[in-house]
N, C-alpha and C positions, 0 to 999 in steps of 0.2 A: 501423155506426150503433149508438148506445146507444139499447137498446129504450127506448120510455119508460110504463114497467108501473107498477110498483106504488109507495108510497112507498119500500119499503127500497133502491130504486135510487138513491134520493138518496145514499144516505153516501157514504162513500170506497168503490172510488178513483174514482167517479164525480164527485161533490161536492167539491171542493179547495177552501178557501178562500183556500189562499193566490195563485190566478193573479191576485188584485189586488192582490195584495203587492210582484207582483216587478220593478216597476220605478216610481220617482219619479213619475212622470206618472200610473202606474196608483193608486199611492197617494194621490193627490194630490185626482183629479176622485171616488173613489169615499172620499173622507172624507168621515164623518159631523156633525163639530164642526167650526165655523172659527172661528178668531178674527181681528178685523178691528178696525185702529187707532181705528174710530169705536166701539168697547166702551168702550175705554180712559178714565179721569178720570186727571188728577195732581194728587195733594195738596199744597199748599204751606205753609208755616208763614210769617208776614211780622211784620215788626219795625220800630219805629222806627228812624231814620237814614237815614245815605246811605253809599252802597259796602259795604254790609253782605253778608257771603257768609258764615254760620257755621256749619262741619262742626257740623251732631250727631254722637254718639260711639260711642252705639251702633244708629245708622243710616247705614252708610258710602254716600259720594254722596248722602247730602241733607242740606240746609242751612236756615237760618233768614236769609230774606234780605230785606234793606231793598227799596224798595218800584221805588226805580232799577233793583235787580238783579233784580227779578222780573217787569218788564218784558221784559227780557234772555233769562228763561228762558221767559217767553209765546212772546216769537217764537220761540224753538229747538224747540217742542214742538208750534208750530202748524205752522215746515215739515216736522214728524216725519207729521205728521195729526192730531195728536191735538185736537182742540175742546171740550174741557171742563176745569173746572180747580174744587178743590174746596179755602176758603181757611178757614185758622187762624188764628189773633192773639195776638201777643205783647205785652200793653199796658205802657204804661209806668210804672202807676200801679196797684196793686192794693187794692180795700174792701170790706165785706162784701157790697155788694150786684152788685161788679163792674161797679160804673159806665161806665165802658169800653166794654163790650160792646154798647150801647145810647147812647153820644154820636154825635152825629151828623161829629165830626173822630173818631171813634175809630180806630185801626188799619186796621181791614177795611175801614169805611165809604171811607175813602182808597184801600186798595188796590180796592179794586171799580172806584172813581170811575177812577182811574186805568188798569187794566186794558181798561174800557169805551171808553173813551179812545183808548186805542194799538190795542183792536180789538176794533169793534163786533157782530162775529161768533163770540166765542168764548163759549162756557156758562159762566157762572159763580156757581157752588153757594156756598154759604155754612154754615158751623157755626153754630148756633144752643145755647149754651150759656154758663154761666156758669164753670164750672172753669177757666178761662186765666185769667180776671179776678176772682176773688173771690182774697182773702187768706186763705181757708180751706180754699180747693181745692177744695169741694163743687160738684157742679150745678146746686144753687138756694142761695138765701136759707136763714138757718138761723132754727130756733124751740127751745125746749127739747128737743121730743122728735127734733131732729134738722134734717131739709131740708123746708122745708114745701113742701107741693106747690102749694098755690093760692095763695101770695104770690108763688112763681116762675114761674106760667103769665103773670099780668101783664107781669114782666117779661121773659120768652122771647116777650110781642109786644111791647113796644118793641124786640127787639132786632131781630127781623126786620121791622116799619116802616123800622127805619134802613136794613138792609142793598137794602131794596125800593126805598128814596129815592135810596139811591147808585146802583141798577142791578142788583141781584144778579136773576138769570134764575131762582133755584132758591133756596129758604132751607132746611135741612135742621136742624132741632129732634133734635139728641143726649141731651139731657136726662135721657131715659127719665121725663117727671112725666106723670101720670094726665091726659088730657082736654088735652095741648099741643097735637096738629094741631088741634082745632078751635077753639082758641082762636086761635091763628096762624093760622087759614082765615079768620074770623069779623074780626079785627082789619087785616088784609089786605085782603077785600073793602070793611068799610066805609071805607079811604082811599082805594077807589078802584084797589088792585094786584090787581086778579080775575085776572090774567093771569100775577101770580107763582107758580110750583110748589110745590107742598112735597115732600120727600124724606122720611117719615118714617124714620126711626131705630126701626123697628117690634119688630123683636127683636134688641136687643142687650144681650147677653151680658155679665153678670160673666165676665172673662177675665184670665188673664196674660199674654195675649199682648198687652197694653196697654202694656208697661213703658219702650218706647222713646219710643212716643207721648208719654209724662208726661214724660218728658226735654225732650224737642223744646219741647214746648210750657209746660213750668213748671209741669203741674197736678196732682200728685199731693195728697191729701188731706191738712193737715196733721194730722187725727186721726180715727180710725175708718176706714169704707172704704166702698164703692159698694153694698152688696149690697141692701140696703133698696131700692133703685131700678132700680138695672141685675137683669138677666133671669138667673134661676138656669137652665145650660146645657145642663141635663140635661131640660129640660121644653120638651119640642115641642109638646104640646099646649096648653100655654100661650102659647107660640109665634103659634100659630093666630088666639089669641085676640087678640093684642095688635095682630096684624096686621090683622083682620078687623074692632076698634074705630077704630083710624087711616086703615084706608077709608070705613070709616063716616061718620068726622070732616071726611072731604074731603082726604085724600093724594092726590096724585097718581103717586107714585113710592114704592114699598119697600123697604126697603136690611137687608141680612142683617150682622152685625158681632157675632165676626168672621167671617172667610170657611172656612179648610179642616177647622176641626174641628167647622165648620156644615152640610156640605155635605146631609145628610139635608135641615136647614130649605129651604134655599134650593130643594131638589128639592121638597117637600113644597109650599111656597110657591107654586113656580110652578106644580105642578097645579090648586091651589086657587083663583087667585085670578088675575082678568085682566089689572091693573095692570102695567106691568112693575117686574121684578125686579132690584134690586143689590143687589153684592156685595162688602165693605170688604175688601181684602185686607190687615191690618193691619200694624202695626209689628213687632211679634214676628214674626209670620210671615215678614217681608221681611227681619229681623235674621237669622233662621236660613240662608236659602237663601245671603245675602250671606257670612256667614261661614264655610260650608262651601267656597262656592266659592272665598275668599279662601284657604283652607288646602287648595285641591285636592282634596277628599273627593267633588265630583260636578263635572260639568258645568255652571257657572252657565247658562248661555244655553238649554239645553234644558233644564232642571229649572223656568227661570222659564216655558218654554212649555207645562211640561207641566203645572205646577201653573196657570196659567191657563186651558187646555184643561179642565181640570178643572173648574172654575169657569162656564164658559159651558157645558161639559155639563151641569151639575148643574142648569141655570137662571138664569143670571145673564144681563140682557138689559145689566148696565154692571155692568164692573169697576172699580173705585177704586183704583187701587194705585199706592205706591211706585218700580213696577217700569215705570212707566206708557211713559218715555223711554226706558228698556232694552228693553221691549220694541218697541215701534212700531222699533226701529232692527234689531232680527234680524227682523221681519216683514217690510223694504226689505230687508235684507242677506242674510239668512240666517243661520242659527249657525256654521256653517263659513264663515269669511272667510277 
């Protein structure tokens, strides 16, 4: 019998931690992270037309797809498990003020109507910005000194009235403009949508790992760049702050963007603050993992499990990612088929 005396009898060879290592099952019930298909968002990018399917180029397996095909890919991802879906717009018409974003036939407004349609059960999030639809590629309205912030909080609430009219479950304001969630709270309940979510885009990041996204979606700046607005990366404690004003505002949801080279915020976030917590796992990020694995340098299937693991350890109560179908399918299957 091991005496059981003092603490130094804990260590080895008393103390092993590996006897819950050493078999699948043991591993299994004594893990501390899971991750489970109901985390999961999949982002979609949609387009005018019909039978529209278009590879992005530097996001291999995702596509820009007419509104028939993204039906197509609703059901495949809702027999996966996955029930939320978080949509982008590709207009067909771009002006300084991104009219589009805000018609009530616009892109999104369609694909929602549509979506809701074919299945009344599924979440579905919405972008709340201007950069897909302005000709200038900014997030707001411009003035001299730049993107004005209070001529674009106006219109970041018509754009989420519309997407509220069509059905959207969640509207998710990207913007990064000063005082947006509570204008989009405030513009929301007085129509009468008290029931719509908001997802604030609370801290996100001036990043490079944006660069696929601006593909996909057509919105890179035609002059200058985001920094004025989007979050310098390095300031958590700003962080803090931007998150703790947007609850204030009335979010209901706080979303970290981007995700792995965030993982402090997101950890930080979620001690701080009751709300739950997402996590953008963005374009770059999902460009790297795909392209490694495409040239055999790792594992794609466990590398996507492990960097999502990562992610719901860190605090993320929903992951946004790319990877969303990929994964939900080695979560049924497993990585070894």
């Amino acid at each position: 019998m091991v005496p059981m005396t003092s603490s130094s009898n804990a260590n080895f060879p008393y103390m092993r931690l590996r006897r819950f290592r050493k078999s699948a099952g043991l591993r299994d019930i004594f893990s501390e992270t899971r991750l489970h298909v109901s985390d999961l968002v999949m982002p979609f990018f949609v387009t005018h037309g019909q039978g529209i399917r278009q590879p992005i180029v530097p996001m291999p397996g995702q596509f820009q797809f007419s509104i028939d095909q993204l039906l197509q890919e609703v059901t495949e991802i809702t027999a996966l498990g996955i029930r939320a879906v978080l949509l982008f717009g590709l207009p067909q018409v771009k002006d300084q003020q991104g009219s589009e974003a805000f018609s009530s036939d616009g892109i999104i407004q369609q694909a929602i109507s549509a979506i809701k349609s074919h299945d009344p059960e599924i979440v579905v999030m919405t972008d709340v910005c201007l950069c897909e639809y302005t000709d200038h590629g900014h997030c707001g309205v411009l003035n001299d000194a730049g993107v004005d912030n209070d001529a674009t909080l106006d219109l970041l609430g018509e754009i989420a009235i519309s997407h509220a009219t069509a059905g959207a479950d969640i509207v998710a304001p990207s913007a990064m403009m000063d005082g947006q969630v509570g204008t989009i709270r405030k513009v929301l309940d007085d129509a009468g949508y008290n029931q719509v979510g908001i997802m604030a885009y609370a801290a996100k990041a001036y990043s490079s790992f944006y660069g696929p996204f601006r593909e996909a979606a057509g919105s890179s700046p035609k002059q200058g760049d985001r920094q004025a607005y989007q979050m310098n990366g390095g300031n958590i404690r700003e962080s803090m702050r931007e998150i703790e004003l947007d609850v204030a505002e009335g979010a209901d949801l706080i979303l970290i963007k981007p995700a792995l080279a965030y993982l402090d915020v997101i950890s930080k976030a979620k001690n701080s603050f009751t709300l739950p917590i997402a996590s953008y796992n963005v374009s770059g990020e999902y460009a790297m993992l795909k392209a490694a694995g495409a040239n055999g340098w790792i594992n794609e299937k466990s590398a996507i499990v492990e960097t999502m693991t990562s992610l719901k350890r860190a605090g993320s109560d929903l992951i946004i990612t790319y990877f969303a179908k990929d994964l939900a399918r080695v979560l049924k299957e497993g990585i070894d088929e």
